[in-house]
C-alpha positions in Angstrom: 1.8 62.2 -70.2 5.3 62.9 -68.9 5.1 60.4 -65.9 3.8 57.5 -68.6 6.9 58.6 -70.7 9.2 58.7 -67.9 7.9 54.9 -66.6 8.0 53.5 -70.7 12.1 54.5 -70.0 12.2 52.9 -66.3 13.1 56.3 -64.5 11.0 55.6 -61.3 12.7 52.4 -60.8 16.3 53.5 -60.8 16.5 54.8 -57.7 18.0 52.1 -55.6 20.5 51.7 -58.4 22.1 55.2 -58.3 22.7 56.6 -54.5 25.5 58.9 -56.1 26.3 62.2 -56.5 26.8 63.9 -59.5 28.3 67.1 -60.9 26.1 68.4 -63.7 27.3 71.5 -66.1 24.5 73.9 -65.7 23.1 76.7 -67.8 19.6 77.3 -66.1 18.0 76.6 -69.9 15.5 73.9 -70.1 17.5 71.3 -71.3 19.9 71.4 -68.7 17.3 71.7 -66.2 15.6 68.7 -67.7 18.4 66.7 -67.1 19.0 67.8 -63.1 15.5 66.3 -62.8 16.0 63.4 -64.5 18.8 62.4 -62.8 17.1 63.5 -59.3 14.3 60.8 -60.0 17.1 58.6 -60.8 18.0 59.2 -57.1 21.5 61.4 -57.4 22.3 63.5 -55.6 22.4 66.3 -57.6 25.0 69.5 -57.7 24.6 72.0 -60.8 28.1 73.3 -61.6 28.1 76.5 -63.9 31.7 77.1 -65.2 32.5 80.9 -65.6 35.5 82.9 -67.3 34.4 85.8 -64.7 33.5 87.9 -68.0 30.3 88.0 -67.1 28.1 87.6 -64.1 26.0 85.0 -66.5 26.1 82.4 -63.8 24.2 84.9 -61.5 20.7 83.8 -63.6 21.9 80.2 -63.7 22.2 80.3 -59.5 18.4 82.0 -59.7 17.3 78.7 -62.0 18.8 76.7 -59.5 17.5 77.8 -56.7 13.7 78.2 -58.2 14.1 74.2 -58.5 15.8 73.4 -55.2 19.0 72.2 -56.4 22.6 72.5 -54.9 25.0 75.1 -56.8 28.1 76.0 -57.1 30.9 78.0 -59.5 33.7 76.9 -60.9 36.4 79.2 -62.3 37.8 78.4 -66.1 41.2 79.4 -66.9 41.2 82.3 -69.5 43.7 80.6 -71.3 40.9 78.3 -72.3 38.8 81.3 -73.7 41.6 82.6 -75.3 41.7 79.2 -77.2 38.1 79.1 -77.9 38.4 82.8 -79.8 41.3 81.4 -81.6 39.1 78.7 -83.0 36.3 81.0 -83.3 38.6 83.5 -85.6 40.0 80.7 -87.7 36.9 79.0 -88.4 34.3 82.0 -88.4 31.7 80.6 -86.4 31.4 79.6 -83.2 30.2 75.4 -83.1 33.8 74.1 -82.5 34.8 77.2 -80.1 31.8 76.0 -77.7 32.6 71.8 -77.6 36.1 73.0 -76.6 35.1 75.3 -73.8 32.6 72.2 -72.7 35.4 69.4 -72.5 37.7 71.6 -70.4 34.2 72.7 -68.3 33.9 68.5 -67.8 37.4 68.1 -66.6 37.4 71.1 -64.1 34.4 69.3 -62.4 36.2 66.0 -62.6 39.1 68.0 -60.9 36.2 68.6 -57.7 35.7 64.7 -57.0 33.0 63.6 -58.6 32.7 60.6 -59.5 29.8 60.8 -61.9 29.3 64.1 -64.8 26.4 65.2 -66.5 25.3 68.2 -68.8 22.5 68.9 -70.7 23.6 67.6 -74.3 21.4 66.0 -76.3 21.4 63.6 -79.6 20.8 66.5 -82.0 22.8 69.1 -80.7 25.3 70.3 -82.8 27.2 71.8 -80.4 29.0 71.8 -77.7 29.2 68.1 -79.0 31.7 65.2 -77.7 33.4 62.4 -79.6 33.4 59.1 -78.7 37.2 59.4 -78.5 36.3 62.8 -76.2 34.2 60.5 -73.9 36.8 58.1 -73.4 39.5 60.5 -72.5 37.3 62.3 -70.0 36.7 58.9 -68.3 40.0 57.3 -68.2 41.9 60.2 -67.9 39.9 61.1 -64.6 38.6 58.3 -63.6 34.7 59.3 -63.8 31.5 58.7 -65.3 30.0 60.3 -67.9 26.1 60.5 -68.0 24.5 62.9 -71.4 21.1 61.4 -69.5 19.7 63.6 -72.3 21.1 61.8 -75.7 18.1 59.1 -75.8 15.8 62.1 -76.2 15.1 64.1 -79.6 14.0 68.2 -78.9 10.3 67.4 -79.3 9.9 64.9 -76.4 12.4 67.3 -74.2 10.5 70.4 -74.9 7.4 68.8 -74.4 8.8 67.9 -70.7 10.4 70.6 -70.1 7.0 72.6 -71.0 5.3 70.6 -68.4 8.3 70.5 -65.5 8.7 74.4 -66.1 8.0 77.8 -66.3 10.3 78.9 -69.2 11.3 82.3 -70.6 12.3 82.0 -74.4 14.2 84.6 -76.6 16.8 85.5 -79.1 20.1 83.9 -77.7 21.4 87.6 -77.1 18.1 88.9 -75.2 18.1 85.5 -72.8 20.4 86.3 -69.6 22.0 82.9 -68.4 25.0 81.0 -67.8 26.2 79.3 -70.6 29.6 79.9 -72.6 28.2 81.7 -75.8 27.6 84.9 -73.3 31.2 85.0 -72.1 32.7 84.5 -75.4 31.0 87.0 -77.0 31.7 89.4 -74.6 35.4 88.3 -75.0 35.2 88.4 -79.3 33.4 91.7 -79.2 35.7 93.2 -76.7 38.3 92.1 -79.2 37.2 94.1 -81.9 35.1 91.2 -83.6 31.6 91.7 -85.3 29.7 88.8 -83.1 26.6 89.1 -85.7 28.6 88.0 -88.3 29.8 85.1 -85.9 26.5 84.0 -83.9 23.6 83.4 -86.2 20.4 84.3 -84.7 18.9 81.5 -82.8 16.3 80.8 -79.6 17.9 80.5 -76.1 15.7 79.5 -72.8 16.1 79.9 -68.9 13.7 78.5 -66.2 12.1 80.8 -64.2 10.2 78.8 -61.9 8.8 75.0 -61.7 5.4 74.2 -61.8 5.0 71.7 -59.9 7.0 70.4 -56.5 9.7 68.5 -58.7 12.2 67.9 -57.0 11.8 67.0 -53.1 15.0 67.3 -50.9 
């Protein structure tokens, strides 16, 4: 099923085309994950870049995800300013949608900053957040001279979960209960340390990490 799906889309054929690397924002969750594979068969070279605050030791599980599925990893290190932003936004608009695509654009332009000339991440077309403009795409492009790749967006969460179901071993949970190394850890850390009721702010909702892969996905 998944290699007839990736065929009806032209993956295997892309190879020749693509003998780039790539800097992908990386959580260790499924989609995420999905999308380092993806472009791997698309014949990038692939480096997952987790951006941290250093509030947490989140990226810790995100460099064990890596690892299970043979990819290259690396940190990078976010100003605080930026977080202190993102719980500015968070405060004025009580939830935390906005707060997140802000922290993502300034994640995109710190990997910009390390060379690349290609980005990726794990967004998709019905996320609501972290979510960029059109206007956001442009000025990440021009501005640094890159290319941006959301090789998720043609997918909708039923044909990625059923991928990522067959690709991985996944562990699934409430958002709070799922150690990984995405932003909503660090800032709620940061709100709560604040004095902030973060169940108020986060509603409850289902995060994922990969564990494992079960098959050989990804050959280096």
């Amino acid at each position: 099923m998944l290699q007839k799906e990736l065929k009806s889309i032209g993956v295997p054929n892309l190879k020749l085309f693509f003998p780039m690397k790539v800097a992908l924002l990386y959580s260790g969750g499924k989609d995420s994950s999905l999308a380092a594979y993806l472009l791997d068969q698309m014949g990038f070279e692939v480096k997952l870049v987790c951006a941290t605050f250093g509030v947490t030791r989140g990226w810790k599980y995100a460099e064990e995800s890596a690892e299970a599925l043979g990819f290259n990893f690396t940190v990078i290190n976010l100003e605080p300013r930026i977080l202190d932003e993102a719980a500015k936004i968070v405060e004025k608009d009580g939830y935390p949608r906005h707060a997140f695509s802000h922290i993502h654009r300034q994640a995109l332009a710190a990997a910009a900053e390390l060379g690349y000339t290609v980005l990726s991440d794990g967004t998709r077309r019905d996320d609501k957040s972290p979510r960029l403009s059109m206007q956001d795409y442009r000025a990440l492009e021009d501005g640094f001279g890159v290319e941006y790749l959301p090789v998720l967006w043609g997918f909708g969460h039923k044909t990625i979960n059923r991928m990522a179901a067959e690709l991985f071993e996944i562990e699934e949970g409430e958002s709070s209960k799922i150690n990984k190394g995405d932003y909503e850890g660090e800032l709620r850390t940061h709100l709560e340390r604040k004095g902030l009721d973060i169940n108020k702010i986060f509603p409850a909702h289902t995060q994922s990490r990969v564990i494992s892969q079960r098959t050989k996905i990804c050959q280096k």
